[in-house]
C-alpha positions in Angstrom: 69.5 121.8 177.2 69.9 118.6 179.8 66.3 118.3 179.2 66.3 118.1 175.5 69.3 116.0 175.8 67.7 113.3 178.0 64.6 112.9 175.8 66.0 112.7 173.3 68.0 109.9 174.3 65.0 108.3 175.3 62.8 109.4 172.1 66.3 107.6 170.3 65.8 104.4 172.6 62.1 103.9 172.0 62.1 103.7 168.8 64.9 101.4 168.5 62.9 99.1 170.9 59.9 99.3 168.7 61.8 98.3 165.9 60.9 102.3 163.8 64.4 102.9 163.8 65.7 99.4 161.7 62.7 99.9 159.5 63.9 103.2 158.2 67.3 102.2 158.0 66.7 98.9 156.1 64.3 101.3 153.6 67.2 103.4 153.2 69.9 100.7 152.5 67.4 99.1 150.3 66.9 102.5 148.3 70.7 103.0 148.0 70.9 99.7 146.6 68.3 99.1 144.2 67.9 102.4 142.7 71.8 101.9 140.5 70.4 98.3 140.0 67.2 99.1 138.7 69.0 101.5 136.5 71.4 99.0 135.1 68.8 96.1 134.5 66.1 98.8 132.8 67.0 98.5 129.5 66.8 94.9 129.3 63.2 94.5 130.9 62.2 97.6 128.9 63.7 95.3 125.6 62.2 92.0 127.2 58.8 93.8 127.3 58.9 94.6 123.3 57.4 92.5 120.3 60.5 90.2 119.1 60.3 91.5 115.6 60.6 95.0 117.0 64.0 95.8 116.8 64.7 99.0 118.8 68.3 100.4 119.9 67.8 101.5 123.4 70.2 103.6 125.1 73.1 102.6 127.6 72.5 103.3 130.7 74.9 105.5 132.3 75.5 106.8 136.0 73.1 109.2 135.4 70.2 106.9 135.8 71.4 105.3 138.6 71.0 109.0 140.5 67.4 109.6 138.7 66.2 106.3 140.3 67.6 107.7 143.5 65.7 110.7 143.4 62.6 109.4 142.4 62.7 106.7 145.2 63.8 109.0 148.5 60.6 110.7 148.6 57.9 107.8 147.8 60.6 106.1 150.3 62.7 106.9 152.9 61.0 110.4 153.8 57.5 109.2 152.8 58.7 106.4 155.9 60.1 108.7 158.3 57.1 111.2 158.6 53.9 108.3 158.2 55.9 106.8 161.5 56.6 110.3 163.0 52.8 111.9 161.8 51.6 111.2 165.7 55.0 111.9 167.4 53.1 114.5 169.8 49.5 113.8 169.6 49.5 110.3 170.1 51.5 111.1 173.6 49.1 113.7 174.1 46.2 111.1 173.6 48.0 108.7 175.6 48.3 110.9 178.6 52.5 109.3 178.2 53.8 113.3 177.9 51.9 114.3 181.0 53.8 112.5 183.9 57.4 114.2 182.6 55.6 117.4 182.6 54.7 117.1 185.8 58.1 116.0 186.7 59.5 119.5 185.7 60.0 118.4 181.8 59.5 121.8 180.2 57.0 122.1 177.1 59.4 123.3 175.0 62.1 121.0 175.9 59.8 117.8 175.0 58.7 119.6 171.2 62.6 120.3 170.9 63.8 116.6 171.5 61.0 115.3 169.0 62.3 117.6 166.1 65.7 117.1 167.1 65.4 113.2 166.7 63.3 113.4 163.6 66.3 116.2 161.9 68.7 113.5 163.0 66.9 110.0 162.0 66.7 112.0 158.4 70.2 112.6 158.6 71.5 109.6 159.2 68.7 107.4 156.7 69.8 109.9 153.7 73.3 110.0 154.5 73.2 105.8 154.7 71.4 105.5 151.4 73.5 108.3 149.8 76.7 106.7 150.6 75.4 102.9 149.5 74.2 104.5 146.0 77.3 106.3 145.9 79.2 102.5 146.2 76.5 100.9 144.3 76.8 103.1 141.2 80.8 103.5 141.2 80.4 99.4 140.7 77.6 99.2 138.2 78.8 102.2 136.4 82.4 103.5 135.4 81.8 107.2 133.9 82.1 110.9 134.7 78.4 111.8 134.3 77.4 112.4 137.8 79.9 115.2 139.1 77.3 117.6 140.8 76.6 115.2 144.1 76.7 117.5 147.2 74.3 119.9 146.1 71.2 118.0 145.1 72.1 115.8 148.4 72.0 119.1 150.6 68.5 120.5 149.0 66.9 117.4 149.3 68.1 117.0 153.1 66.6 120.3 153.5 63.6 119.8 152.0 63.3 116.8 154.1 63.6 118.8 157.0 60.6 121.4 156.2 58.4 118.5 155.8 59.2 117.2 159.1 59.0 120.1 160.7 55.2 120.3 159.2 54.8 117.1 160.8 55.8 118.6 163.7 53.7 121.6 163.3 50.8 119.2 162.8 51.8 116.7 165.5 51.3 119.5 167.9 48.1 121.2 166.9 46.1 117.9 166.0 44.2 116.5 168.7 44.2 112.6 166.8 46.8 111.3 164.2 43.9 111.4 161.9 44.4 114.9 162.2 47.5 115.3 162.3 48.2 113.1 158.9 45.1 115.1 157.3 46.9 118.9 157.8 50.5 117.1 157.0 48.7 116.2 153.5 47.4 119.6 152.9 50.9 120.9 153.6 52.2 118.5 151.1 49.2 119.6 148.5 50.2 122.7 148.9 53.8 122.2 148.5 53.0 120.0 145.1 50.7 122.8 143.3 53.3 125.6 144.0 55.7 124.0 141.5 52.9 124.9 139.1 54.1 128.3 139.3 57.5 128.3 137.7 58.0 131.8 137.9 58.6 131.8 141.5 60.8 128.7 141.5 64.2 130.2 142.6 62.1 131.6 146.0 60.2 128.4 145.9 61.7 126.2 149.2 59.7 123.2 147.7 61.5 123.2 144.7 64.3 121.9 147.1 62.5 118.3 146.5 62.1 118.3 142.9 65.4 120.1 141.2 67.5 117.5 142.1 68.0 116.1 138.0 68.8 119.4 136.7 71.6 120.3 139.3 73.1 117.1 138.8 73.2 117.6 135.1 74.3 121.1 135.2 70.5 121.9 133.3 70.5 124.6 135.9 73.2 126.4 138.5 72.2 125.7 142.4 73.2 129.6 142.7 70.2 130.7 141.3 68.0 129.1 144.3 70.0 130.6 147.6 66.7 132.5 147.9 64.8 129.5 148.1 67.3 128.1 150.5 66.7 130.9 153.2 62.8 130.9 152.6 63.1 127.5 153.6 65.2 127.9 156.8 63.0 130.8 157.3 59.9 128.6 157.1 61.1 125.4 159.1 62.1 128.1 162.1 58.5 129.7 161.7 56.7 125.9 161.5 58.9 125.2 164.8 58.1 128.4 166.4 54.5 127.7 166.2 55.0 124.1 167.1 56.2 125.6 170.4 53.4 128.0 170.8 51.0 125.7 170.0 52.0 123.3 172.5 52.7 125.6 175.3 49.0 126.8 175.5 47.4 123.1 174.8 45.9 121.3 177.5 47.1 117.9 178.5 
């Protein structure tokens, strides 16, 4: 546990020196601030955009759209940032030959694929939480209704699914021998994860409908209860992605 503790201080450190860690945050402020703006400004550029003698009543935006705009922003966004930065965590170290002089300091295998995850869950964390908090502040001013009342539980999904796809970038981090590679079997992972929505009949086991829900539990269109299953498939899969992470990276050669 020291071990895990101390690189991960120092995974924390590096990427504040090479400037990863303001990047994110700054896309994550950004996010929390534009998406209730772009939501209260919509209906006039969507009127400035129509012929003058086209008179059409368009509706008033609510605090509804603020939290649609959120949604469709955190993944092209924030996450999209987090795991394009992270996609080489362990086989650009690996590359480097930068892992091999702690291993052969006593750093244990599993300790240094630990730490990495560990930072990643928390840089997600903290990103989401900072853009969830500015929307939350951002809306309240741009927007003085009662339609948003289901916040917590599309927030928690979407954290969650956040966390199975950086745990595939983990996964791939450790078995790829190049970030080429790596970033190629992270975007099979995410094709994957896209065409299983096609099947709606197994959305409440689905984990990757965790991503994608977010508008109909914040209306109410559909009851979060319905996808517990989907909830422990998806801390069933983020264990088994880490597990094999571990594996993986005990057997490879540095």
């Amino acid at each position: 546990m020291k071990q895990v503790k101390l690189f991960f201080t120092k995974e924390l450190f590096a990427n504040w020196r090479t400037k990863k860690i303001p990047i994110l945050l700054i896309i994550a402020v950004a996010v929390g601030i534009l998406s209730p703006f772009l939501a209260k400004i919509m209906p006039d550029i969507m009127a400035s955009l129509l012929p003058a003698e086209l008179s059409v009543s368009l509706p008033v935006p609510t605090s509804m759209d603020s939290w649609t705009q959120y949604y469709k922003n955190l993944p092209q966004f924030v996450l999209l940032a987090i795991a394009l930065l992270a996609v080489g965590t362990i086989s650009n170290e690996v590359e480097q030959g930068t892992v091999l002089p702690f291993i052969t300091k006593g750093l244990s295998r599993n300790a240094f694929v630990t730490s990495k995850a560990l930072y990643l869950f928390f840089i997600w964390s903290v990103t989401l939480l900072s853009s969830f908090l500015i929307n939350i502040g951002y809306t309240s001013y741009y927007f003085n209704d009662d339609k948003s009342t289901h916040l917590l539980l599309p927030l928690f999904a979407f954290w969650l699914y956040g966390i199975i796809f950086l745990a595939a970038t983990i996964f791939s981090s450790s078995l790829a021998k190049s970030t080429g590679q790596s970033l190629l079997i992270l975007a099979i992972f995410y094709l994957i994860s896209t065409l299983s929505g096609i099947l709606k009949k197994i959305d409440y086991y689905n984990p990757f409908i965790l991503g994608s829900n977010s508008l109909n539990w914040l209306t109410g269109k559909t009851e979060f209860h319905h996808y517990w299953p989907a909830v422990w498939i998806a801390v069933f899969l983020i264990t088994l992605l880490l597990t094999m992470s571990l594996l993986i990276f005990r057997k490879r050669p540095l």
